[in-house]
N, C-alpha and C positions, 0 to 999 in steps of 0.2 A: 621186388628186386632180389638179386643174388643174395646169399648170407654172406659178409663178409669173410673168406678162412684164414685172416690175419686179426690176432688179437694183439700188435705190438702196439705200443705206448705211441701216442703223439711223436714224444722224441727218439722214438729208433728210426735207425738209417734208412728201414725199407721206405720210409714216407719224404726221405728226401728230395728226390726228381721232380714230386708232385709239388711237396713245400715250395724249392728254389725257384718253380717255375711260376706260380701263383705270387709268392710274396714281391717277389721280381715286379710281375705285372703293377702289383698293387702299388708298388713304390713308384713306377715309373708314370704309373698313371694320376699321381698326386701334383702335380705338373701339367695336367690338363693337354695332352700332346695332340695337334693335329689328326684327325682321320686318318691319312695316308703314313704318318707315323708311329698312328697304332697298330696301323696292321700291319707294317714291315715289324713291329713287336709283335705282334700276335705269331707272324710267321718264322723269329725267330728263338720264340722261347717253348711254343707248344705243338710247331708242327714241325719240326726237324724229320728226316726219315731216319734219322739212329736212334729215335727213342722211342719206339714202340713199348719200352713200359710204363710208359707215365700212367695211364690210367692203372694199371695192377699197383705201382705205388700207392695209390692213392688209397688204397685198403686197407692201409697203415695207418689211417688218421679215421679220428669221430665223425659219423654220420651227421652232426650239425655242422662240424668243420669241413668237410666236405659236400655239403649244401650248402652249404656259404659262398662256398668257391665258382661253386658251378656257378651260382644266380649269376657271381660278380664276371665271371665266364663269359656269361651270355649275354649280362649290361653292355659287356666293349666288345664283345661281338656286332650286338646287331647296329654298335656307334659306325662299323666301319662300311656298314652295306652297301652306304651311296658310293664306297670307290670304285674306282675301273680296276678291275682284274682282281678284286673281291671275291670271287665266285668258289676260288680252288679254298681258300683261308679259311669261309664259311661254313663249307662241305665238311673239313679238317675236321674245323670246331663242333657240329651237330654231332661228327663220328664220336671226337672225343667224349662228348658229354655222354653219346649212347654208351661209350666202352662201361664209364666210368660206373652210371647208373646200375650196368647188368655187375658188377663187380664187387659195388660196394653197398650199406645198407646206408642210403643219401635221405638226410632229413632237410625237406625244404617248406621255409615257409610260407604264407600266402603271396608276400612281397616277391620273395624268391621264384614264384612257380611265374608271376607274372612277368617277372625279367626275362625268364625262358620262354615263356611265351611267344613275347613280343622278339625274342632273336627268332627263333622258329616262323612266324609271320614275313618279317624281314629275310630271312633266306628261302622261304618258299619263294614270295616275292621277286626280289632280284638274281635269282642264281637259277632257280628252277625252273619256270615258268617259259620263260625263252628257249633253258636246252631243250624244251619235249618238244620244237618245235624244230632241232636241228639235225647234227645225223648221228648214223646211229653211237657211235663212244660220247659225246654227248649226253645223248638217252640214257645210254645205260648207267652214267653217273649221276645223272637226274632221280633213275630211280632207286639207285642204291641211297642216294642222300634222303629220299622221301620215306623209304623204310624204315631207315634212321629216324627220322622224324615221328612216324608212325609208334614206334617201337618209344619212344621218350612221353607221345601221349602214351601210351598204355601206361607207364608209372605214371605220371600224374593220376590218371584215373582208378589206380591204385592207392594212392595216395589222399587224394581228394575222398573217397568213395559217394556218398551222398551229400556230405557237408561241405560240396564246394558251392561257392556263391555266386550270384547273380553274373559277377561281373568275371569270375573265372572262366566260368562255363560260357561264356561270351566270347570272348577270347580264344579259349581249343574251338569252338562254333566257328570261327572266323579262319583257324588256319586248317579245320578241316576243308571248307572251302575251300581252298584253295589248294589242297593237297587232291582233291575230288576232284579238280576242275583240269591240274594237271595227270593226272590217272588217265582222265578221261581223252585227254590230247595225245599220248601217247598210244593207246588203244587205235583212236582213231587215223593214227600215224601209221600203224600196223596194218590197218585195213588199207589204206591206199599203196600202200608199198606191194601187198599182197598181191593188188588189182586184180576185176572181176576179174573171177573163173579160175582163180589161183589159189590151191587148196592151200591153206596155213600151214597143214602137215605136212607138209612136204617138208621143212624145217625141222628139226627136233627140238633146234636151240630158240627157235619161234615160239615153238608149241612149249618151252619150259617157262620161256620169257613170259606167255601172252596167260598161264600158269597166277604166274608170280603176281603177275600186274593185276588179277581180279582179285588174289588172296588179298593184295594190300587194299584195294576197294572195299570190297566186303569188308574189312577190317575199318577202313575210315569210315564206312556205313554203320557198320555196328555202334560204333563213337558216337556219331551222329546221333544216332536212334537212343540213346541213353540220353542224353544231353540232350534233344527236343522231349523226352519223356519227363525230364525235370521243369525246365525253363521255357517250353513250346507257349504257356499263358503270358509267360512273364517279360517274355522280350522283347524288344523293343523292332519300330512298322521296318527300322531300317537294316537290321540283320535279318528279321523273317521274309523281305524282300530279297535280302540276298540269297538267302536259301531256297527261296522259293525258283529263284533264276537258275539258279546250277541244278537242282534238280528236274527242270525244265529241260535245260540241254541235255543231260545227261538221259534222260525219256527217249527225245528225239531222236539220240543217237542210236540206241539203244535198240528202236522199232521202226529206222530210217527205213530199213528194206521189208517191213513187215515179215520178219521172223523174228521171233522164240525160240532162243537154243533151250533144250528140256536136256538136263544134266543136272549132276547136285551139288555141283559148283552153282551154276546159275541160277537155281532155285533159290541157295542161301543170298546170291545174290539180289534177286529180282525182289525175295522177301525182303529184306531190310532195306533197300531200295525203299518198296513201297510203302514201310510202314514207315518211313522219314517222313516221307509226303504225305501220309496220313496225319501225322502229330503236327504238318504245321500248315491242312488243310481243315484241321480241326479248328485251331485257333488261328481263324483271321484275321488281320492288322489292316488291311488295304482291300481295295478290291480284286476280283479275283476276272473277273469279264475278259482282262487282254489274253488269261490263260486257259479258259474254261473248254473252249474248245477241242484245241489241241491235249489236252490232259485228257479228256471224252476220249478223244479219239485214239489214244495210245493202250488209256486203260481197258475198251472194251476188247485188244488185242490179249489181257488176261486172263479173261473171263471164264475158259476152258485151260489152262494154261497145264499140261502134264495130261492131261487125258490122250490117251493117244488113241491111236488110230485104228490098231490093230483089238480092240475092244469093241462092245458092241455100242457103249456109251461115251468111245471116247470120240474128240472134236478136238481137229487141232488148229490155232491161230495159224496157216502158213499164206501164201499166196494160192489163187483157185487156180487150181488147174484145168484143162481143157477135156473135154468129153474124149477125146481116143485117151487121153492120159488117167482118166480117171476110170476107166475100163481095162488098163493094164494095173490090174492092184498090185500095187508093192513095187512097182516099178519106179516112182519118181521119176525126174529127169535123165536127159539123154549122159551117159557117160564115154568117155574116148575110149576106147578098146584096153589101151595101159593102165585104165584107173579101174579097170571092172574086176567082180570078185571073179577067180576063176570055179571056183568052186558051185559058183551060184547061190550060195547062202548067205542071210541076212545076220547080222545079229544087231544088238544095241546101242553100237557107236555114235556120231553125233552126224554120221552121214545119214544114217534111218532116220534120225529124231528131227532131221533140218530140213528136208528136204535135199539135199544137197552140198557133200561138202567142197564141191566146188564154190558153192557161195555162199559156205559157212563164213560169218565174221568171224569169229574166232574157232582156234582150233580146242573144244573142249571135248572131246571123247570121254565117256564112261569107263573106270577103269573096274577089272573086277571086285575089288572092294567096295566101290562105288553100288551093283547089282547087287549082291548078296547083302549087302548094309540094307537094303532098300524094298527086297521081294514080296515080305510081309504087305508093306505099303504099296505094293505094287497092285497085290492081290485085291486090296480092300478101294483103288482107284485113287490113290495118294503115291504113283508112285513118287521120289526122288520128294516126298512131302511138300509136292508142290500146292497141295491143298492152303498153305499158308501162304502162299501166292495171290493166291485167285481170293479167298479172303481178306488182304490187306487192297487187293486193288478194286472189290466190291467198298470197302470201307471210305476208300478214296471217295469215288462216288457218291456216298453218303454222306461225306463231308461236305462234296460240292452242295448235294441240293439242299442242305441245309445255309449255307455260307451263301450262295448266290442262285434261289432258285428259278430267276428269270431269265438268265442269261443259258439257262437250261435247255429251257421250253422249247426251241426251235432245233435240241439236240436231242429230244425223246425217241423219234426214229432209229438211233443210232443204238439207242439203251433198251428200246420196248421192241416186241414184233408187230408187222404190218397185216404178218399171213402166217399158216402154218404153225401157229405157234406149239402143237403136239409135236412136230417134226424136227429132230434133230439137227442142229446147224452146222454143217461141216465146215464154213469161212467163216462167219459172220455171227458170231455169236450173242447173246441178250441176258439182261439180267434175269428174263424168265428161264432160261437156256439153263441158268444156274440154278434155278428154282426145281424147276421141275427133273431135271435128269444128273444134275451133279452128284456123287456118289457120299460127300461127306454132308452130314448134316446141322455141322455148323456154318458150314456155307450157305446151303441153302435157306435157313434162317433170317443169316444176315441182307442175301436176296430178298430177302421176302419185305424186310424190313427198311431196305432203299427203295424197292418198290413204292411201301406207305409213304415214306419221305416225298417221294417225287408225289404223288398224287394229295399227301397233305399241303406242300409247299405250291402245287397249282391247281387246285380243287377251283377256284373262280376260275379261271384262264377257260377250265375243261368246261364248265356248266355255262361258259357262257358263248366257248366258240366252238366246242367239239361237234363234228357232224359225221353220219355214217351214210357211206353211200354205195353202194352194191360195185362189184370191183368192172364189171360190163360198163358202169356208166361215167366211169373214169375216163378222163381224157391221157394223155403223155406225160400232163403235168399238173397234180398232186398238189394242192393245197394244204396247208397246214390244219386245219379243220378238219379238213376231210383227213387226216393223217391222223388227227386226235383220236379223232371217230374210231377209225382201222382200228388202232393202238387199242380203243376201251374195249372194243368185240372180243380184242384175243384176249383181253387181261382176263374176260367174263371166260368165256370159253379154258383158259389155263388154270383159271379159281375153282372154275366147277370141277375139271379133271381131277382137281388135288381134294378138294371137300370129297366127294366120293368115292376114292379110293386111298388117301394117304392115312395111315394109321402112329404115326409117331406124334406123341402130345405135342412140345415142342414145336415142332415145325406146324401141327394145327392151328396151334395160338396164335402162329404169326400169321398164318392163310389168314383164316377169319378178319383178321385187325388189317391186311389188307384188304377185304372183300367188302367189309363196313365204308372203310373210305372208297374204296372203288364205286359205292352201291350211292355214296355221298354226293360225291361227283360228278355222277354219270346223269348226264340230259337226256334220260330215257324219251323225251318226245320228240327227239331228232334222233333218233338207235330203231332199231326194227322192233316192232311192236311186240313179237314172241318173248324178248328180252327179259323184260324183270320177270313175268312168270315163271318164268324157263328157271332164273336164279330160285323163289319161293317154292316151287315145285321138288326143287333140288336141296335146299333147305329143310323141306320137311319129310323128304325122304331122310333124312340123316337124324332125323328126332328118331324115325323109330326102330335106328341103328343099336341092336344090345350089345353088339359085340366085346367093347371093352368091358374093362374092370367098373366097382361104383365108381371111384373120386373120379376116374377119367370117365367116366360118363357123365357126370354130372357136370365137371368142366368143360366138355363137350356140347350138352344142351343147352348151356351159360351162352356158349358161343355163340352156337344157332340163332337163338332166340335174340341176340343182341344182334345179329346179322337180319333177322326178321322183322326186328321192329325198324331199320335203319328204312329196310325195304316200303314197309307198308306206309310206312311216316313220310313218303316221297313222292314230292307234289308236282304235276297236279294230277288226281286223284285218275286215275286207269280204268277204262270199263274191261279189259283185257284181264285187269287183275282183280276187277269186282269178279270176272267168271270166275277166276279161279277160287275166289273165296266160296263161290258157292255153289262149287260143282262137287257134285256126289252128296250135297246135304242132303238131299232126300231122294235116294237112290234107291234104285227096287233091293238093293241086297243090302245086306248089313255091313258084309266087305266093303261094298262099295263106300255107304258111309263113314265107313271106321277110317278110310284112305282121303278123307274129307280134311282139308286144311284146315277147318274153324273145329270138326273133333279133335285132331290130333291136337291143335294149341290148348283146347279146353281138357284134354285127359293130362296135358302138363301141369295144369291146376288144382287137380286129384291132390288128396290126404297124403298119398303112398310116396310121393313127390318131395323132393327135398326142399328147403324153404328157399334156397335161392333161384331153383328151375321154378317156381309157384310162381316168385316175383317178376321173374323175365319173362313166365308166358302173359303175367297178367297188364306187363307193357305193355306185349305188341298185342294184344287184344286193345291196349284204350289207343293205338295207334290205329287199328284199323276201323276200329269207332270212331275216331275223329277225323278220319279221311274217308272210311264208307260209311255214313251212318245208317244205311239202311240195312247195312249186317247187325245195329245192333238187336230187331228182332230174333234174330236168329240165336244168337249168346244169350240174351239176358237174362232167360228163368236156369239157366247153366249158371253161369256167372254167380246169379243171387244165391241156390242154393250153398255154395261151395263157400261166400264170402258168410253167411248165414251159420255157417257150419263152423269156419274158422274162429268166428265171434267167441266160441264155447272152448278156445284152446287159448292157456296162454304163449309165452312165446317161446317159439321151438331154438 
């Protein structure tokens, strides 16, 4: 809050307007007066239009003293809510508290902050609520008062900082809601008034208003996202219901038309957005089944969310467009002759970034501050930091399939690829999408890692219905099975591309820990027989990969080898993969045997070897012992010397 710049006493004169007008109240309210009698007082002791300096009065009195005032303020405020023609008196009173608060340094206490509270509930409520539905002077006093509002949480949340409690933080939880839910009606007021094909910018005072109205969103989001970061465990099924409903709607709205404005406005937006919904798809209270769907299906609209088009990685969420269209590059849709550039030049407005800003919802254009803040990350495939985007709306997803992984399962399609999974996605993007071409690498990561969720959370479903079926022998219509099947070919196929050529530790750890469960789940005797070999052949090519450094090599062969045993240990036992085990064992060249799968695991067992690659290769050897035992001729005078040898060392 402001510093106070009046140090007079209690009783100097500047703090009179504020005293007379407060003590007044207080006397007259010892009398218990009627509703409609208090707000004909309210309106004639504190909103007069000749006294615009009551709240600078009030600077003149102690910051208890004047938090005192205010709570007692806001108690016979929010007493008068239910009256008719309440509305203007309420507004008044929210402004006056805002003046007073930016004014003076207001010490409130917990009692106090919840008297404010519950007035601020009460006037979103009744006063606000209805104007965002009416015209537009209305509106605009709707959302000057919601500002107001907005601006009173930010002191409390100064106020409070971490040590507010359960039931505070419940409370601003409740009238964010509703300060969210009206934001959002207004927005959407905006858009119909616009009507398709009517550029927002055409306005200025539009494009200031439609401005204002995301700042103050983004702002009740941020609120949000603090306050589910404390309390997201701890609160109760019937407010995380409710929040879970507005951020529902406010989704829908959002992706109604399947566009993504990319600006960094709506970045900051869409981020804290997402990470709401994250904190209270983390912590469950109710079932999630009515929403699961729909949430899928918004979310994978983030998946690429800033990558743009004009890159050679980037994919943008828009609508597909049509083959002459997508042969005219850079063209987008058709323009009226008076909206085209004359010049013929593009730059990075919000008309390039949308498609169209004829059917921009909102008018947010790039301003130059905006580019230059941003170039750095532009360069590196973050522009506008949308990277935190597309990682809070991966995270969503990984909320779901931990919180509800069956009502998932018939939404894999949506989330995994069917085909082409090396191929870039220009509409329709996948969490491999993210995995393998996104630019930042804690994205990818986290891809990697809702990946294992989903296939941890339905490894039975897959091993017991997945089936692969050559895509000729498909009829029109796609069974789920048969979609599993699809779904596991490309996992296999997108793991192997990444094992073989990805070199960042990190992102390795999480491949592999994918590949183990993929390797877990997968009903290799309904998949094409070449399959698991294809996997162990590609496996052990990577053992005899030097390129990195020691530690990362050896965490490297850790992997492997944990990937090898997952394989070999997978029943029922392969005559496809018995070849492989014993092809090139006794090859005419030496080469040929040294590129032998039971050498390579046995030179992991070697002295030179670190103790923990020794013990992972000497796994998956007792794994393929005990699902091929007729390899163990082949190892055991290998085996015995080596174990024979180690007898004579203690431990490394």
């Amino acid at each position: 809050m402001a510093t106070s710049t009046s140090t007079s006493t209690s009783g100097g004169g500047g703090a009179r307007p504020w005293r007379t007008a407060l003590l007044t109240l207080r006397d007259e309210s010892v009398a218990s007066p009627s509703p409609p009698a208090l707000l004909a007082l309210l309106r004639r002791l504190l909103l007069p239009p000749s006294s615009p300096s009551l709240a600078a009065s009030a600077a003149a009195l102690s910051p208890h003293e004047v938090g005192s005032d205010v709570a007692f303020l806001a108690e016979k405020a929010a007493a008068v809510a239910p009256c008719a023609g309440a509305a203007d008196a309420l507004r008044g009173v929210c402004h006056l508290i805002r003046e007073v608060m930016c004014k003076t340094n207001t010490e409130i206490d917990s009692s106090g902050w919840l008297a404010v509270l519950t007035f601020l509930h009460e006037l979103v409520k009744c006063s606000v609520e209805g104007a965002c539905l009416k015209g537009h002077c209305d509106r605009t006093s709707a959302l000057n008062t919601l500002s107001d509002c907005l601006q009173i949480l930010r002191f409390l949340s100064k106020d409070l900082g971490r040590g507010g409690s359960l039931t505070e933080n419940s409370h601003v939880l409740r009238v964010l809601i509703l300060i969210i839910s009206c934001l959002q009606a207004e927005l959407n007021m905006t858009d119909k008034s616009n009507g398709p094909g009517i550029s927002s910018h055409i306005s200025v005072s539009t494009n200031n208003k439609n401005y204002n109205t995301w700042d103050m969103e983004i702002s009740a989001f941020s609120m949000m996202e603090d306050i589910l970061c404390k309390i997201a465990s701890s609160m109760s099924e019937v407010l995380w219901q409710s929040v879970v409903e507005v951020l529902r709607k406010v989704m829908d709205s959002v992706t109604a038309r399947n566009l993504i404005i990319e600006s960094s406005v709506m970045s900051r937006f869409y981020t804290s957005f997402l990470r709401c919904l994250h904190f209270v798809l983390s912590e469950p209270k109710a079932s999630l089944s009515g929403h699961v769907a729909g949430f899928v299906a918004n979310l994978q609209m983030f998946f690429v969310y800033g990558l743009r088009s004009s890159s050679p990685s980037a994919i943008t969420p828009k609508e597909n467009k049509t083959d002459s269209q997508s042969r005219g590059s850079g063209r987008g849709r058709y323009k009226p002759p008076h909206l085209r550039k004359k010049d013929g030049k593009t730059n990075d407005s919000l008309d390039d970034r949308s498609s169209d800003s004829e059917s921009s919802r909102y008018d947010l254009g790039s301003s130059d501050s905006d580019l230059s803040d941003t170039d750095g990350y532009a360069k590196s495939g973050d522009r506008f930091r949308s990277s935190k985007a597309r990682l809070a709306a991966i995270l969503c997803i990984q909320d779901i399939c931990r919180a509800d992984p069956k009502s998932l399962t018939s939404l894999w399609p949506l989330l995994l690829p069917e085909n082409d999974v090396l191929q870039q996605r220009k509409y329709r993007a996948t969490l491999m999408t993210c995995l393998i071409f996104d630019p930042i690498t804690k994205v990818r990561v986290e891809a990697a890692s809702t990946i294992a969720a989903m296939l941890e959370g339905q490894a039975l479903v897959l091993t017991q219905v997945a089936e692969y079926k050559e895509s000729s022998k498909l009829g029109s219509f796609t069974t789920l099975s048969c979609s599993l099947g699809q779904i596991l070919m490309q996992l296999h196929t997108g793991m192997m591309f990444l094992v073989q050529r990805e070199t960042q530790t990190t992102l390795l750890a999480a491949v592999f820990r994918v590949l183990i469960l993929l390797i877990s789940a997968t009903p290799y005797p309904r998949m094409p027989k070449e399959l698991l070999p294809t996997v162990i052949t590609a496996m052990c090519g990577r053992l005899l990969d030097r390129n990195s450094n020691k530690n990362e090599h050896y965490a490297l062969l850790v992997n492997v080898l944990s990937c090898l045993e997952a394989a070999f240990a997978k029943g029922p036992p392969s005559s496809d993969v018995f070849g492989v085990l014993i092809d090139h064992c006794a090859g005419p060249s030496l080469a040929q045997q040294k590129s032998s799968v039971v050498v390579i695991l046995l030179h992991c067992i070697e002295e030179e070897m670190h103790f923990s690659v020794r013990c992972g290769a000497l796994q998956v050897l007792r794994s393929v012992v005990h699902n091929y035992p007729s390899c163990a001729n082949i190892i055991w005078e290998k085996v015995r010397d080596i174990v024979l040898d180690l007898r004579g060392f203690g431990p490394i």
